[in-house]
N, C-alpha and C positions, 0 to 999 in steps of 0.2 A: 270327688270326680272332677276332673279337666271337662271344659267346656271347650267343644271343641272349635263353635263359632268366633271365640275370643280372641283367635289370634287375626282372624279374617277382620271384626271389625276393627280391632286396634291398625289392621293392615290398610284398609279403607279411611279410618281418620287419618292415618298418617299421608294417604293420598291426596285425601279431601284439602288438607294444611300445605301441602306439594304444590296442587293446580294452585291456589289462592297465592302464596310465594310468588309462584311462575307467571300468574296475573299481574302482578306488582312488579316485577322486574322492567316489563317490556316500559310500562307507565312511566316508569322512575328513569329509564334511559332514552325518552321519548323526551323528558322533561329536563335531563340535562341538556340533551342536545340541542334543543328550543333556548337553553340557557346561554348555549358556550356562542352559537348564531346569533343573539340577540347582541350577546358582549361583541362579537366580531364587529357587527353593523356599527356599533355604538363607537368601538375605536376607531373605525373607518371615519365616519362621518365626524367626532368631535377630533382626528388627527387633519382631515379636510381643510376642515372649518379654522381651526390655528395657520396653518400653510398659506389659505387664503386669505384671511386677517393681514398677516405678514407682508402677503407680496404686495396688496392693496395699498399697503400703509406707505411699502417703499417708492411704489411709484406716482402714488399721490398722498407724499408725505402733508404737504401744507396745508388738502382742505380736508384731510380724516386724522387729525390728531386725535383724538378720541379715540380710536380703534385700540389704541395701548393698554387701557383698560381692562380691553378683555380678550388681550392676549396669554395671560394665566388661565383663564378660565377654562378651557377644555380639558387640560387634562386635571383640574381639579374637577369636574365634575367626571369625571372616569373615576376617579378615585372615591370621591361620593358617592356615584349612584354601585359600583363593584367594590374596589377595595385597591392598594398600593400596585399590585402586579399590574393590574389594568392601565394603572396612572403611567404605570413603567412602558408598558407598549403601546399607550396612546402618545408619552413622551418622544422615545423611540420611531416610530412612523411620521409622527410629525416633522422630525428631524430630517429622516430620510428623504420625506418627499419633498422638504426643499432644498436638501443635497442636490438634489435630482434638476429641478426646477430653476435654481439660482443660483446652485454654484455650494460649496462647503465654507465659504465665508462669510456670507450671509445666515446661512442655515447657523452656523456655531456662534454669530451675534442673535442668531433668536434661542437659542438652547441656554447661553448665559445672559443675561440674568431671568428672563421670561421665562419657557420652559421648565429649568428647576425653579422657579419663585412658583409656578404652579401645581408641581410636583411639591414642595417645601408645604404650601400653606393646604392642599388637600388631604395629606395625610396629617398636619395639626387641627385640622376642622373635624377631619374624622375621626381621630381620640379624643374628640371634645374637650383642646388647650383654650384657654382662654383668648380671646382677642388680645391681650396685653403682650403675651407670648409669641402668636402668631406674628403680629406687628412688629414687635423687634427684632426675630430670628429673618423675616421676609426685607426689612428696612437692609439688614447686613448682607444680608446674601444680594439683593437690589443696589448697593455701594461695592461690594465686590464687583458684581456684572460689571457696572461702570468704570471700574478700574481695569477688568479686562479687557473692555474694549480699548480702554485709551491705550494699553500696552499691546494689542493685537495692531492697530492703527500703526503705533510705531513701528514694528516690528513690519508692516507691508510698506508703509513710505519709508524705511531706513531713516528716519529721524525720532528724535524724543522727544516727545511730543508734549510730553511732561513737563521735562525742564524749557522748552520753550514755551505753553503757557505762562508757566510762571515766570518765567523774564517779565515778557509781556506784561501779564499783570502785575507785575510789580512796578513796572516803568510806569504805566499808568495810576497804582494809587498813587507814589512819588509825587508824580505830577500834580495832581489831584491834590493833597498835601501840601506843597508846595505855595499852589494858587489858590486855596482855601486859608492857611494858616500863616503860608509866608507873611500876607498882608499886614498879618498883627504880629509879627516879631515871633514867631512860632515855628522852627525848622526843626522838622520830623522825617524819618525812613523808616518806610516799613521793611522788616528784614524778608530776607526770602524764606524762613523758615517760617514767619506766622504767615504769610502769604499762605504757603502751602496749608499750613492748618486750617485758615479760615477758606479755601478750597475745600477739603477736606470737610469741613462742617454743613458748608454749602451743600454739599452731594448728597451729605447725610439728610439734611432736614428735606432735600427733597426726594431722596427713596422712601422716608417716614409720611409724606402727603401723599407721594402716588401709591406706597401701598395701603394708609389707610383707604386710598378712594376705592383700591381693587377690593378689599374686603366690605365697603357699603356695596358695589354692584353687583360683587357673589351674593351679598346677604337677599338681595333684591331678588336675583334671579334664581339662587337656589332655594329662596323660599313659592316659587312659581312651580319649581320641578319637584317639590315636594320631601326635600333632601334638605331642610333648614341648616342653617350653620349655630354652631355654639349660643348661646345667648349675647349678645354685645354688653359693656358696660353701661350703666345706669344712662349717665351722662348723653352717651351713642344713641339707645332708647328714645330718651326725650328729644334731641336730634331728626331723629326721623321720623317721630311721628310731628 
């Protein structure tokens, strides 16, 4: 014999399992939105906080040289504490609001090499690449920047700016040569091609110090926000402790 309550209770668990679902939904959409507002705020304020960095620096270049430091720093910590899309539209607004503020040629000397160097090194921090890694991928794209701006610069003065350094410095180590070596029977020219190289190496070793210093002051600071960066090499370690 059929029971004829069996289909009523089976009808009631399957309600009972219904409410408890429908309980969880509202919770679970309550809790994205709390999410997607928190990330809003977040880009808001770390795309802010670059913009203002930026203009400060421009117009009191001399006594906040310092500020360079941690002008990667906001959207890599977008990309830390969320993930790459976030880095992407805290990149993104930071750009724009100093479109807005200073003009599109200021804003596109802070998108290269700043903006992507902290876009670059938040998403190596976030796949946990080694500092070895980060540093040299950050050092190149750092030596790129530099080289774009020197070819933006010319390209707004109509001059080359390029080849007129390097005259210049070349005339002067000439000189330099000259009146160091001449004295002792020693007549030297440096060509303009190692001129250019040793430019060239110049720039490099110093995108490799300024961004090892950006990676000690992320290290510093994203270990305050709770979002540590990769382990650093031994060496690095004994360093700062």
């Amino acid at each position: 014999m059929t029971n004829p309550r069996s289909p009523i209770q089976s009808d009631g668990g399957d309600n009972r399992s219904d409410v408890g679902g429908s309980r969880n939904v509202p919770v679970l959409h309550e809790r994205s939105l709390k999410q997607q507002a928190l990330r809003l705020v977040e880009i808001s304020f770390l795309s802010s906080a670059a913009a203002l960095a930026w203009v400060v620096t421009i117009y009191l270049n001399p006594t906040l040289p310092l500020l360079r430091l941690f002008f990667p720093l906001p959207v890599a910590i977008s990309i830390l504490r969320w993930d790459w899309r976030t880095g992407r539209m805290a990149l993104a607004v930071s750009t724009l609001l100093l479109t807005v503020l200073i003009g599109p040629t200021r804003s596109v000397v802070y998108l290269m090499p700043y903006g992507l160097l902290g876009f670059l090194c938040g998403y190596l921090w976030q796949k946990h690449y080694s500092w070895y890694w980060s540093i040299l991928l950050g050092s190149l794209l750092s030596t790129l920047g530099l080289i774009f701006q020197l070819a933006l610069s010319s390209v707004l003065v109509g001059e080359n700016l390029w080849a007129f350094f390097t005259l210049q410095l070349a005339g002067f180590t000439n000189w330099l040569l000259d009146v160091t070596l001449g004295r002792l029977g020693i007549h030297m020219a440096a060509s303009t091609l190692a001129i250019q190289m040793a430019i060239v190496a110049l720039v490099l070793v110093n995108s490799l110090v300024y961004v090892f210093t950006v990676h000690l002051v992320a290290a510093l600071v994203m270990e305050k926000l709770g979002k540590p960066l990769p382990p650093p090499p031994k060496w690095v370690q004994v360093l700062l402790a």
